[in-house]
C-alpha positions in Angstrom: 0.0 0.0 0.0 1.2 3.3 -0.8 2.0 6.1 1.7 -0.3 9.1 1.9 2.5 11.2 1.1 3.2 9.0 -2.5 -0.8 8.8 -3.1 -1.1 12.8 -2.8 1.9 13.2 -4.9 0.6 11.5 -7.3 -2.8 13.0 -7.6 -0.7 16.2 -7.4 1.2 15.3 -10.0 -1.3 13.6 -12.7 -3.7 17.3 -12.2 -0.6 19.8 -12.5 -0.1 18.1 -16.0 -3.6 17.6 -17.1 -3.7 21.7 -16.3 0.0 22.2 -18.3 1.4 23.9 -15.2 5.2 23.1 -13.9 6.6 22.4 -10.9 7.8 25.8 -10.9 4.6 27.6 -11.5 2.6 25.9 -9.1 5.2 26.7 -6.3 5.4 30.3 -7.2 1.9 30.6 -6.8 1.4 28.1 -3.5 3.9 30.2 -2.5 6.3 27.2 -1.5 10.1 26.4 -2.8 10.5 24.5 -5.8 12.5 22.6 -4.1 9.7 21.6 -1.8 7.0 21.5 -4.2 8.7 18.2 -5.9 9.2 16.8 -2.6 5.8 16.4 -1.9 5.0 15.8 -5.9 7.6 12.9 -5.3 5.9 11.9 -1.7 8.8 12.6 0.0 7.5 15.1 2.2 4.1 15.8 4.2 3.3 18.9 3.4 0.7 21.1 5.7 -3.1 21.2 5.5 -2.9 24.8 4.3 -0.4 24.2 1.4 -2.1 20.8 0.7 -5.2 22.8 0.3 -3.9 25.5 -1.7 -2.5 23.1 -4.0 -5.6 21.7 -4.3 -6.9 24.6 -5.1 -4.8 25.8 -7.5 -4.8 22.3 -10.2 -8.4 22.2 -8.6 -8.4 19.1 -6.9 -11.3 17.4 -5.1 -10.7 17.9 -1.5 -12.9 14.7 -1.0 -9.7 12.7 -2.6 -7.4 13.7 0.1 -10.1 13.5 2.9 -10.2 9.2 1.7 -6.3 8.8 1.7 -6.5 10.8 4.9 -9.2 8.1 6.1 -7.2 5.2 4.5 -4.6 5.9 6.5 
């Protein structure tokens, strides 16, 4: 079973492309490192509620999708 920090990564990951936004642009406007940004797009890292839910925002994400990997868990 995959980690919740790999599952959100890669949900992270598969909606950044389908929107055609980098790595880069997505941490300039979360307003995290880029450094950190593929971290937690590579599950390496947890990131916080807040920046999970502006991410989520931003490549409009479900928030129901992280609240059943949260639950999985």
């Amino acid at each position: 079973m995959a980690t919740l920090e790999k599952e959100f990564g890669r949900i992270m990951r598969r909606s950044r492309k389908a929107s055609g936004i980098t790595q880069e642009t997505l941490a300039e406007i979360v307003n995290i490192s880029c450094v950190y940004c593929r971290q937690i797009e590579h599950g390496e890292h947890r990131a916080t509620w807040i920046t999970w839910l502006r991410i989520c925002s931003v490549l409009q994400i479900d928030i129901s999708e992280i609240q059943k990997l949260l639950t999985a868990e």
